[in-house]
C-alpha positions as CSV (number, residue, x, y, z in Angstrom):
1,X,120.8,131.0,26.3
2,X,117.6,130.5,28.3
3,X,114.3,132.1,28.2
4,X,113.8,134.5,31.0
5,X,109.8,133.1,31.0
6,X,111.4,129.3,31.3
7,X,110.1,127.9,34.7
8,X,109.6,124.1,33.9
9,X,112.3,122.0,31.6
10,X,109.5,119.6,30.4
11,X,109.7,115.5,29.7
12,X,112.5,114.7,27.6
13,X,113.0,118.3,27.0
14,X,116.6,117.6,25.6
15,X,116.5,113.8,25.4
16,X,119.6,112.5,22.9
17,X,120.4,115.9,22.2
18,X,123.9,115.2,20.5
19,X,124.7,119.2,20.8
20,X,124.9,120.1,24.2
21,X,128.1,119.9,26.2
22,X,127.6,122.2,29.4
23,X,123.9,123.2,31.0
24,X,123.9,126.0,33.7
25,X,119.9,126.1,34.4
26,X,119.3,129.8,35.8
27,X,117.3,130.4,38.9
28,X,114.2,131.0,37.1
29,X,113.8,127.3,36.3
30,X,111.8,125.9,39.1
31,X,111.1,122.7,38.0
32,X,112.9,119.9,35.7
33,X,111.3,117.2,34.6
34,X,112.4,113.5,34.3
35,X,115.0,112.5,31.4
36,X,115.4,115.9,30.3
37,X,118.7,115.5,29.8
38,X,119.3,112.2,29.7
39,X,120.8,110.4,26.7
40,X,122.6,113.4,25.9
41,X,125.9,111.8,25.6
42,X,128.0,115.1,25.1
43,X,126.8,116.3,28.2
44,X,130.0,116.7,30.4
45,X,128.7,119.1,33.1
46,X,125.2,120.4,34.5
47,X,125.2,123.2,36.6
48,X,123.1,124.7,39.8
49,X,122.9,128.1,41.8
50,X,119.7,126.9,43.3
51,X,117.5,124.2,44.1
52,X,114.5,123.3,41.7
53,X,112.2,120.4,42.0
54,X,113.7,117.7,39.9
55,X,112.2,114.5,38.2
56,X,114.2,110.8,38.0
57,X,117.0,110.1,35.9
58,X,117.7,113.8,34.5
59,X,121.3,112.9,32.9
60,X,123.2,110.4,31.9
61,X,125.8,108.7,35.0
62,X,128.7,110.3,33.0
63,X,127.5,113.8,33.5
64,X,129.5,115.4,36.2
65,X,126.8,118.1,38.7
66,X,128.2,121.1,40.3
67,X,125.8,122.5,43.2
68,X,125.8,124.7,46.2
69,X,127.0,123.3,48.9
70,X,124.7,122.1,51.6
71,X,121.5,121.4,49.6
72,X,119.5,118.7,48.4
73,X,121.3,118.1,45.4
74,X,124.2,116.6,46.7
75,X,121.9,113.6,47.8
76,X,119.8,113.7,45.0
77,X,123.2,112.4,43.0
78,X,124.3,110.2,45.4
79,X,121.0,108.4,45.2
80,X,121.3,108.3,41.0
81,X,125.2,108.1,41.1
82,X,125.7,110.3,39.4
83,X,129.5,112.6,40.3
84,X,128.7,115.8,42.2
85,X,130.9,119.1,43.2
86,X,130.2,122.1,45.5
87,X,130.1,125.1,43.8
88,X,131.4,128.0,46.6
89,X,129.6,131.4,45.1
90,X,131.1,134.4,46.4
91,X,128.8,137.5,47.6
92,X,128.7,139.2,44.4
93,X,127.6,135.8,42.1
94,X,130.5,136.3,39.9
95,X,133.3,134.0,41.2
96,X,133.3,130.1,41.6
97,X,135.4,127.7,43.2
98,X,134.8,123.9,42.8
99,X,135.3,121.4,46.3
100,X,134.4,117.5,45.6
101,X,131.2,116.5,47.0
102,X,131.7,114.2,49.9
């Protein structure tokens, strides 16, 4: 669980982290720095609900992003490789659905 105060996922934050598996980062992060996941080889999924400023090289290439559809994301992992699917957030926030990214 995050801190509700978090607004910046610092440097290395999480670098090698052999724990995590999944990361949803909630809308009060507004920043993430570079590598602050990366190295994390656990780390199957990351997911978005919004769009914060991000830094390089955040994951590992094996780390599979889920993102709203239509933002800056999606380009952001095609330009790091990494795999990328739309999450399609109904009106009330509680349901997903998954669609492949381009």
């Amino acid at each position: 669980r995050w801190n509700d105060c978090l607004n910046v996922v610092g440097f290395k934050a999480f670098f090698r982290c052999r724990y995590l598996e999944t990361v949803s980062i909630p809308e009060n992060v507004q920043a993430i720095d570079e590598w602050a996941f990366h190295g994390c080889n656990r780390l199957k999924e990351i997911r978005f609900r919004h769009v914060p400023e991000m830094g390089e090289w955040l994951t590992n290439r094996s780390t599979t992003w889920y993102c709203p559809r239509g933002s800056s994301i999606v380009s952001y992992c095609q330009a790091f490789g990494y795999p990328c699917h739309f999450l399609e957030i109904e009106m009330d926030g509680q349901d997903e659905a998954i669609w492949d990214c381009v």
